[in-house]
N, C-alpha and C positions, 0 to 999 in steps of 0.2 A: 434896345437890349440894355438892360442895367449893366453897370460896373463889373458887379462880381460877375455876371455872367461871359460880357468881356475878357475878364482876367483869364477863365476857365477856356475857354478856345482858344484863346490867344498862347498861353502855352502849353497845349498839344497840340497836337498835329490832326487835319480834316480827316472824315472817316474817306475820301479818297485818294489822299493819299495812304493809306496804308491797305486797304482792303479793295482795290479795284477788282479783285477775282472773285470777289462772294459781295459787291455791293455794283449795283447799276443805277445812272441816272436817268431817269423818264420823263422828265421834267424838271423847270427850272425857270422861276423869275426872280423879278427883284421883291418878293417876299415870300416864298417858298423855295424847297429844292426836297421834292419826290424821288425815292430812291426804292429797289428791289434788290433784297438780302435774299440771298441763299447761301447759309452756310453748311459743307457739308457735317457729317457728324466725326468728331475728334478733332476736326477744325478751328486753328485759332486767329483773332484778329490781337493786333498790340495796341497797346495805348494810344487811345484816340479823345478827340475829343465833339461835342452835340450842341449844336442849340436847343432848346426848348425842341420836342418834335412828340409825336403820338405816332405809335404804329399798330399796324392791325396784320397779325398772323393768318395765315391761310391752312393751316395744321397746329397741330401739336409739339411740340418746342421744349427741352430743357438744356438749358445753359449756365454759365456759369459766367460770372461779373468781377472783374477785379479792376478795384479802385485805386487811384492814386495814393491809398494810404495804407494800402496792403490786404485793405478789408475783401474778402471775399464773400459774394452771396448768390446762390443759388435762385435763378429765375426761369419759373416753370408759366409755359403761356399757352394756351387751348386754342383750337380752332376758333377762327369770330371774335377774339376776344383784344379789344382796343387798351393798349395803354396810352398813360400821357408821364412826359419827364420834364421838368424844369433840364433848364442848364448842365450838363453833367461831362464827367472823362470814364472810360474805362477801358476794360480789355476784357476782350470774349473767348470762351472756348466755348464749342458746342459740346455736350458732356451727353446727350444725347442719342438714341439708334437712329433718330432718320432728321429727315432736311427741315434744316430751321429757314423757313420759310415766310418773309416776311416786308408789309410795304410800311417804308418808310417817310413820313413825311416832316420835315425839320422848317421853324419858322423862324424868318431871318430877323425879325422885327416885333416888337413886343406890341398888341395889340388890346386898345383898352376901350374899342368904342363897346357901346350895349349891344345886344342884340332889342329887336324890338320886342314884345312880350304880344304871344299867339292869344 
C-alpha cells in the first residue's frame, strides 16, 4: 500500500465499523476482504474509509458521495457494471427508489506483478 494511501485509512474509520447493517463480510484473507452492500434507499453511511477495491452492482444504483472535503458527487451504477477506486474516504447516502445492491471487494496490498499476455 503506498503512503498516501496509508494516511487515507488510517484516519477514518473501516467501512465496518460504521456500516455493519448495510455491509457483510464473505470473505476475507490476508490480501482481500469481499464484502456485500445492501443499502436501503434514503439510507446513509458516515465517513469512512477504502482501500484500493472494485465493485460490481447487481441492479441499478444512484447515490450520493461526500468527500472529506465537502465535495459532493453524484454516482449512478447499472446492473453488471464493475468499478475500480484507488484509495479513497467517503460517506454515502442512497438518493435513490430501490436497493443499492452491491459486491464489494477491497485489496489489502498493492499488487504489481504482470499478468502473462494470452
Amino acid at each position: 500500500m503506498a503512503k498516501s494511501d496509508a494516511r487515507i485509512i488510517e484516519q477514518y474509520p473501516d467501512i465496518m465499523r460504521v456500516a455493519q447493517d448495510s455491509h457483510c463480510v464473505i470473505f476475507e484473507n490476508d490480501k482481500v476482504r469481499v464484502m456485500e452492500m445492501m443499502l436501503k434507499p434514503g439510507a446513509k453511511i458516515e465517513m469512512h474509509a477504502h482501500p484500493a477495491l472494485m465493485a460490481y452492482s447487481f441492479g441499478d444504483a444512484e447515490n450520493k458521495w461526500i468527500l472529506p472535503d465537502g465535495f459532493t458527487q453524484s454516482v449512478t451504477m447499472r446492473k453488471g457494471q464493475v468499478t475500480w477506486h484507488e484509495a479513497f474516504a467517503h460517506a454515502v447516502e442512497n438518493t435513490g427508489k430501490m436497493l443499492t445492491h452491491l459486491l464489494v471487494v477491497e485489496f489489502k496490498k498493492c499488487y504489481h506483478n504482470k499478468f502473462p499476455r494470452l
